[in-house]
C-alpha positions in Angstrom: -26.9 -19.5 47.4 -26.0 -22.9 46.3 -28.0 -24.2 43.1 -29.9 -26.3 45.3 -31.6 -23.3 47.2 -31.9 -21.9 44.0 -33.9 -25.1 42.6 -36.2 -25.0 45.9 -36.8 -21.1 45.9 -37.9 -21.8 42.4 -40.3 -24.9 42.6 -41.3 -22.8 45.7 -41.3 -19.4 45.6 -44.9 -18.4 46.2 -44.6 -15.5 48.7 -46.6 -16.4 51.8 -49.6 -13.4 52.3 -48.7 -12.7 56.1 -48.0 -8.9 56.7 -49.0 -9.0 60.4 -46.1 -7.4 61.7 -47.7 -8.0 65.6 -47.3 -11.7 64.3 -43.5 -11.3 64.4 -43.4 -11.4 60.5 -43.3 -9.5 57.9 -43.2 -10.0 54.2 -40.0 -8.2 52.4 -40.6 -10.3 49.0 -41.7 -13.4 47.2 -40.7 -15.9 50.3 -38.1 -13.6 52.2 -39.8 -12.4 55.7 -38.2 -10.8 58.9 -39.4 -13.1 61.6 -38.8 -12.3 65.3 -36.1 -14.3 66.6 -37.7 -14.9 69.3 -40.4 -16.9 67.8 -38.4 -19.1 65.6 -37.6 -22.5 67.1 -36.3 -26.0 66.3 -38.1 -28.8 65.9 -37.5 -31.8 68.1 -34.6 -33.9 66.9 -35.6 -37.1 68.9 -36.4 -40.6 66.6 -39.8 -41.9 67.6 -39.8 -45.4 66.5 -43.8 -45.6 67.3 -44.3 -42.8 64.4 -45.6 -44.0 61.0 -44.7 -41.0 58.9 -41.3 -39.7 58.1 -41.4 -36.1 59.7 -38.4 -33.5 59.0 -35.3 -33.8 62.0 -32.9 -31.7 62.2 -30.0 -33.7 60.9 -27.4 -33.3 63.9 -30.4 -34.9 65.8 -29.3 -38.1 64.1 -25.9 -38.4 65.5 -27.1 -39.4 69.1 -24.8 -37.1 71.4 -25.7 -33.9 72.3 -24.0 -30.9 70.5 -21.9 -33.9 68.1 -21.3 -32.4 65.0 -18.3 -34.3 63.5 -16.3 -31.8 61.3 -18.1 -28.3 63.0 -15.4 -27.6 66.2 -16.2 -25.1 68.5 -13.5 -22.6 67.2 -15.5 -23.1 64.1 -18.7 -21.9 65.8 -16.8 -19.3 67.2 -15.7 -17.9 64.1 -18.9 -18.1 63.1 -19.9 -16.1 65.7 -17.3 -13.8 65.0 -18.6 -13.8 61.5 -21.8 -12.8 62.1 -20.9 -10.0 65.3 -18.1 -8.4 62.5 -19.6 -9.1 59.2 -23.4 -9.4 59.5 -25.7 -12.4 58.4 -24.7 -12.7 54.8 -27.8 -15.8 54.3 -31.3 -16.0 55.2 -31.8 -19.0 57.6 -34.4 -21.2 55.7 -37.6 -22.3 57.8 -41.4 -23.2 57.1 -44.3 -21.6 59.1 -46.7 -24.6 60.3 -50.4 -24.9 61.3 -49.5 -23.9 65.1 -47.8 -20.6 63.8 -44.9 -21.6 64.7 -41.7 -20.6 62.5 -39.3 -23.7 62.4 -35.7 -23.6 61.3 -34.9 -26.4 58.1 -31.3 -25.2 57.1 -28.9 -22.1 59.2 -29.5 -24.4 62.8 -25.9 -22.6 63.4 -26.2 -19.5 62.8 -29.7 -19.0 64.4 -27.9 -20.3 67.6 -24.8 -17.8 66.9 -27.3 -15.4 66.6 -29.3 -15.7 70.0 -25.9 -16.3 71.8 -24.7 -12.7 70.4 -28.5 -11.6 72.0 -27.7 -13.0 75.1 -24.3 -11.6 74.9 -25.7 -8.1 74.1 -23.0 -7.8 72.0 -22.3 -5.4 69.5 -22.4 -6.1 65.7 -21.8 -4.3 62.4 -25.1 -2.8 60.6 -24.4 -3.2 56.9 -26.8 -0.9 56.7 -25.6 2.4 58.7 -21.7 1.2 59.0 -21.8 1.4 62.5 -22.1 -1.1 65.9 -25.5 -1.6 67.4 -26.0 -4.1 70.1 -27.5 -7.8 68.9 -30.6 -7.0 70.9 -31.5 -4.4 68.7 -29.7 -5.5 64.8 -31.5 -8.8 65.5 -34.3 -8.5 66.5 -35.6 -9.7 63.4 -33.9 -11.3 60.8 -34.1 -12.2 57.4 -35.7 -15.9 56.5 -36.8 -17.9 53.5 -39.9 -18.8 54.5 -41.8 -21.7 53.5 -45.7 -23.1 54.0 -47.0 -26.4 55.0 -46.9 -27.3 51.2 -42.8 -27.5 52.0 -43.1 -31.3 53.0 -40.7 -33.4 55.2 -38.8 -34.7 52.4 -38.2 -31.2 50.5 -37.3 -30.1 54.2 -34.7 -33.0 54.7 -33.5 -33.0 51.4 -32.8 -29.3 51.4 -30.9 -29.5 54.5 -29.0 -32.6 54.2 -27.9 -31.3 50.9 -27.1 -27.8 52.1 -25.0 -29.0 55.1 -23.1 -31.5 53.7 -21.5 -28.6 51.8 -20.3 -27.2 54.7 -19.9 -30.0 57.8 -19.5 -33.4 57.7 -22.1 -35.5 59.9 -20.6 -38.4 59.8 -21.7 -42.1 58.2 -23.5 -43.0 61.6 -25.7 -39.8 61.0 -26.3 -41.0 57.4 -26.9 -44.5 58.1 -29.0 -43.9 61.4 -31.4 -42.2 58.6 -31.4 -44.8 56.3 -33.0 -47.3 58.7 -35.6 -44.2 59.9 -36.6 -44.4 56.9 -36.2 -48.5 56.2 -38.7 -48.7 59.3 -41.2 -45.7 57.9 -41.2 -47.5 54.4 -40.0 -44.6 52.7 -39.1 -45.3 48.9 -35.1 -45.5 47.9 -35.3 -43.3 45.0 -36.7 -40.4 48.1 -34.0 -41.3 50.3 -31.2 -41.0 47.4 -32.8 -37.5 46.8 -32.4 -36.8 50.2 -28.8 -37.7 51.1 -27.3 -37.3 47.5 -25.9 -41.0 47.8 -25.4 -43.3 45.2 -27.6 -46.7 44.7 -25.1 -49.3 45.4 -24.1 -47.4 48.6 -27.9 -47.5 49.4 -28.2 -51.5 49.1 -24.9 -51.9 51.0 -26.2 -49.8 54.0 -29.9 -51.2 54.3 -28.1 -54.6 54.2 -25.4 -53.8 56.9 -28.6 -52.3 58.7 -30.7 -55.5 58.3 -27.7 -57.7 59.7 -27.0 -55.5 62.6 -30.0 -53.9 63.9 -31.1 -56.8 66.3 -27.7 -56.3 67.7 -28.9 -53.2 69.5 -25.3 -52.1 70.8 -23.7 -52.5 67.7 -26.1 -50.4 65.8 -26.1 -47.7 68.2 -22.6 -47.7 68.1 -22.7 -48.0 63.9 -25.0 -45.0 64.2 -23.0 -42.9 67.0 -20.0 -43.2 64.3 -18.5 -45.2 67.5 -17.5 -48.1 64.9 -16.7 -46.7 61.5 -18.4 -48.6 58.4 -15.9 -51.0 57.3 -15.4 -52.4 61.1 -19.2 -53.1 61.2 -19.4 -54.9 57.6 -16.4 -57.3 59.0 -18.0 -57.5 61.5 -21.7 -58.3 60.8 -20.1 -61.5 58.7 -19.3 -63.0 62.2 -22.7 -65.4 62.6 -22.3 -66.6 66.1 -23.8 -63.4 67.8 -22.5 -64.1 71.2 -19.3 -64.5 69.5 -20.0 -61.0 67.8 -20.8 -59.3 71.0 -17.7 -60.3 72.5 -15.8 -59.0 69.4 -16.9 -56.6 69.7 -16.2 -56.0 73.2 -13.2 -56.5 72.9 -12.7 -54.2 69.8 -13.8 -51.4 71.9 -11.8 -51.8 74.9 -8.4 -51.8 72.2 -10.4 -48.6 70.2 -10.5 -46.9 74.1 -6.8 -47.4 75.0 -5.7 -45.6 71.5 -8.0 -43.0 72.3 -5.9 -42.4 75.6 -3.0 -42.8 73.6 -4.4 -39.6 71.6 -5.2 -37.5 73.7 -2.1 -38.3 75.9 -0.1 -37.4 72.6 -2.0 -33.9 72.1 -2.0 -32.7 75.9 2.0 -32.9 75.6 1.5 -30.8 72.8 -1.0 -28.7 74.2 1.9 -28.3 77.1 4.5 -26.9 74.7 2.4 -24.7 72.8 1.7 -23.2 76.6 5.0 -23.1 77.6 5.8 -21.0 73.8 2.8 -19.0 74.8 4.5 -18.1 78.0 7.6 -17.4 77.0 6.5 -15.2 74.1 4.1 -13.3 76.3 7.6 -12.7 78.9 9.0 -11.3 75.5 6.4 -8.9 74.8 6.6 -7.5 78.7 10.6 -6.9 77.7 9.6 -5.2 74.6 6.8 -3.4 76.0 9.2 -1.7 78.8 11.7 -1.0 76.2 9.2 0.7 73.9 9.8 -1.3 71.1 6.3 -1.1 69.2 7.8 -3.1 66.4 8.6 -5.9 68.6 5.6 -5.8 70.6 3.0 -6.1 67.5 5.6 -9.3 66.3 5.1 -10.8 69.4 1.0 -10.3 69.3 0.7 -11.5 66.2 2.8 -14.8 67.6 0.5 -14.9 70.2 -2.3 -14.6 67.9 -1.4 -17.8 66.0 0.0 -19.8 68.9 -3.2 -18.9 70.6 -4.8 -20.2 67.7 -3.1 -23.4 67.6 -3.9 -24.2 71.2 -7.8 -23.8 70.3 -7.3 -26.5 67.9 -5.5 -28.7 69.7 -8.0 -28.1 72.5 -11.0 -29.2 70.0 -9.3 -32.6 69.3 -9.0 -33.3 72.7 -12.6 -32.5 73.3 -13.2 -34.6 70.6 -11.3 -37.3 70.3 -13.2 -40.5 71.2 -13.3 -44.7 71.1 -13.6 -45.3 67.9 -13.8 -49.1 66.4 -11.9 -49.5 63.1 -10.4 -52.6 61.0 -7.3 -52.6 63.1 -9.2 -52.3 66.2 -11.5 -55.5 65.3 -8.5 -57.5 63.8 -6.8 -56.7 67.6 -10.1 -57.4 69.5 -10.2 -60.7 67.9 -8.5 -63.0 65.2 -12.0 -64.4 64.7 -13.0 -61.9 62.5 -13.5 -63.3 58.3 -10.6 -61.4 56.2 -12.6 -59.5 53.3 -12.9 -61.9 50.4 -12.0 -59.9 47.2 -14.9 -62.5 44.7 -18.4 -62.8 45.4 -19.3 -66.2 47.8 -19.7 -69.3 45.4 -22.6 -71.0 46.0 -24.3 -68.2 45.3 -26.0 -68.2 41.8 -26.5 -64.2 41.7 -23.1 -64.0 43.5 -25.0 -61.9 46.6 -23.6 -62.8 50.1 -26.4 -64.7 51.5 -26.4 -64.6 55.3 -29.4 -66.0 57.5 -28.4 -66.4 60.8 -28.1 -62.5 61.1 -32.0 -62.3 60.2 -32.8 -65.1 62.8 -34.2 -62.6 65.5 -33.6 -62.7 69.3 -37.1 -63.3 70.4 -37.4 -66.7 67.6 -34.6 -68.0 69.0 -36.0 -68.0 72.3 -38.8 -69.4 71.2 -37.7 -72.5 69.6 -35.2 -72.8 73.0 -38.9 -72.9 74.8 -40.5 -75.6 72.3 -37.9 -77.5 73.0 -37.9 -77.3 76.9 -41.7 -77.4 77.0 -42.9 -79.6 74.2 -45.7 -77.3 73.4 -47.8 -73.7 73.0 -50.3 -73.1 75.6 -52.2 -76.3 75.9 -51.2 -77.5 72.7 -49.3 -80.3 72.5 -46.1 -80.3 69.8 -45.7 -82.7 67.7 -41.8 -83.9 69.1 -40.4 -84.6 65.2 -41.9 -81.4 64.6 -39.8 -79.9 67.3 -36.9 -81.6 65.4 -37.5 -80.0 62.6 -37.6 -77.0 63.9 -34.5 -76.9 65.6 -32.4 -77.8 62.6 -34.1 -75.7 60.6 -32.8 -72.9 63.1 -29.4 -74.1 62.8 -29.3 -74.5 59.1 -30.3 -71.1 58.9 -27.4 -70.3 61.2 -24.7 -72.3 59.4 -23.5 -70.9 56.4 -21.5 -74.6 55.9 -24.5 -76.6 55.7 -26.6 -77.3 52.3 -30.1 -76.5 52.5 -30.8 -79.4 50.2 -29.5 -82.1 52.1 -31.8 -80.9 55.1 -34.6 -80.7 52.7 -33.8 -84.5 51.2 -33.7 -85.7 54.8 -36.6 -84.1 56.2 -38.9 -84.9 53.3 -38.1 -88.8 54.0 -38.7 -88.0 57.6 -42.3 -86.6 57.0 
């Protein structure tokens, strides 16, 4: 167990009174129960926007795709699998029991899902216990689980698992960042989300403000958060102010990130041919062996196989997972437009912070003052047409980063 299970089995280890084996648990001690398999779920993964509290996701359920888990292949499920089948589960899963007596999973996603695909396998696995096979059905049953109460809040629940996992897959940024803003929107405190994903503070600032530049550019961001544009592409690109000009960057930038993606996978199918082809001609060997009677030669060649085999499988992954991806290169082909990355902080700026305003202009203003201007007024209200003026270069000093707020505000103050 990693030291921070250790820290949470500490803070939290008040065994939970439930010895109700018809319940489908049953207390072993302090917090470790066998549940029933069959009654331990997931929660929903899904983002509501509409919710006001920051509720405890699954962390995978942050990537957008179904079954995307950047650095967690399917060979690497498999030999999980295989694990678990040969081995036994070595862990407790980790889950909390909640008012509608429902057992939820908060870190060992995986290997729940190994388990209940060995179940529905019905195949057999090693007992630790009696040294022998016994089929899933019956070895798991029920299983071991570090079982928590309703006293195990959302945040002890993400922070546990975020922290757990990233020891053993990598998410991805998009996952990461993607969180960030859940919480930006649910007004969670930074020092709680720095708890939570182990990041440091300046990393923190930089994401909420790549977030607050972006996240009116809904594509973008779903493409920031989908890892479809890696983190470096989307702060060159966020300093682009001219968001039709953005959009069509980034456009662009995608269509050049999907032809290297052919390019890819084109390069690893003609490898996946060979490795067949060696496959083949290794399994023809084995045949000539195997009618000689040469046992030597026949365990050499299955042992090639064994490896080739295995080669294949991960070439096979990277095909399955090789997608668009927008990076520098990428953006710097989609467009020359894009700002080069300046290596000293923007003068002009007493703190030396980047100040950008057009990106925090919304959408829905912009329409607005594009509808004063047409109509002249709100409702039945007639507008005031110097105030109209004033509107509309305000909107446009707020979108030009060459233009000096104090010569707007020395004309307009002789205007009024």
């Amino acid at each position: 167990m990693s030291p921070v299970a250790k820290e949470f089995s500490v803070s939290k280890n008040k065994a939970l009174q439930i010895k109700d084996e018809a319940a489908g648990i049953m207390n072993v001690v302090d917090n470790i129960h066998k549940v029933k398999v069959s009654i331990i779920t997931i929660e929903n993964t899904e983002i509501d926007s509409s919710e006001e509290n920051l509720r405890f996701l699954n962390p995978r359920g942050l990537q957008l795709q179904e079954d995307q888990v950047i650095g967690f292949t399917k060979q690497n499920m498999q030999q999980l699998k295989d694990s678990i089948r040969n081995h036994g589960m070595v862990n407790p899963i980790v889950a909390r029991l909640k008012d509608d007596n429902k057992v939820y999973v908060v870190e060992g996603h995986r290997r729940l899902r190994a388990i209940k695909e060995l179940i529905d396998e019905d195949a057999p696995c090693f007992d630790v216990n009696s040294g022998k096979n016994v089929p899933a059905k019956e070895l798991y049953d029920m299983i071991l689980v570090r079982l928590y109460d309703k006293t195990f809040s959302d945040e002890d629940c993400f922070r546990l698992s975020f922290t757990e996992d990233k020891t053993k897959v990598h998410f991805g940024q998009g996952a990461e960042i993607r969180f960030v803003h859940h919480c930006m929107m649910m007004g969670t405190e930074d020092q709680a989300i720095l708890e939570m994903l182990g990041n440091t503070s300046e990393w923190l600032r930089e994401t909420k403000n790549l977030v607050r530049l972006l996240e009116e550019d809904e594509q973008i961001i779903n493409a920031l958060f989908s890892d479809k544009i890696n983190r470096t592409a989307a702060k060159n690109l966020s300093q682009v102010t001219d968001w039709t000009e953005r959009r069509e960057i980034f456009k662009e930038a995608m269509q050049e990130a999907e032809i290297d993606c052919v390019g890819k996978i084109e390069k690893f199918k003609k490898s996946m041919a060979s490795l067949t082809k060696s496959i083949d001609i290794v399994k023809s060997r084995k045949v000539v062996s195997e009618h000689l009677g040469d046992q030597t030669e026949c365990e050499k060649y299955d042992q090639e196989i064994e490896e080739l085999t295995a080669k294949a499988e991960e070439l096979q992954d990277k095909i399955d997972n090789t997608t668009p991806v927008i990076n520098p290169e990428a953006l710097r082909k989609g467009s020359s437009k894009v700002p080069a990355k300046k290596s000293g902080p923007r003068t002009g700026s007493p703190s030396g912070q980047r100040i950008a305003p057009a990106e925090r202009i919304s959408t829905k203003w912009r329409k607005f003052f594009d509808e004063l201007e047409d109509k002249g007024r709100i409702g039945d209200i007639e507008i005031n047409q110097k105030l109209i003026g004033f509107c509309k270069e305000l909107l446009t000093i707020c979108t030009d980063k060459d233009n000096d707020p104090e010569e707007f505000i020395l004309k307009w103050n002789d205007e009024f």
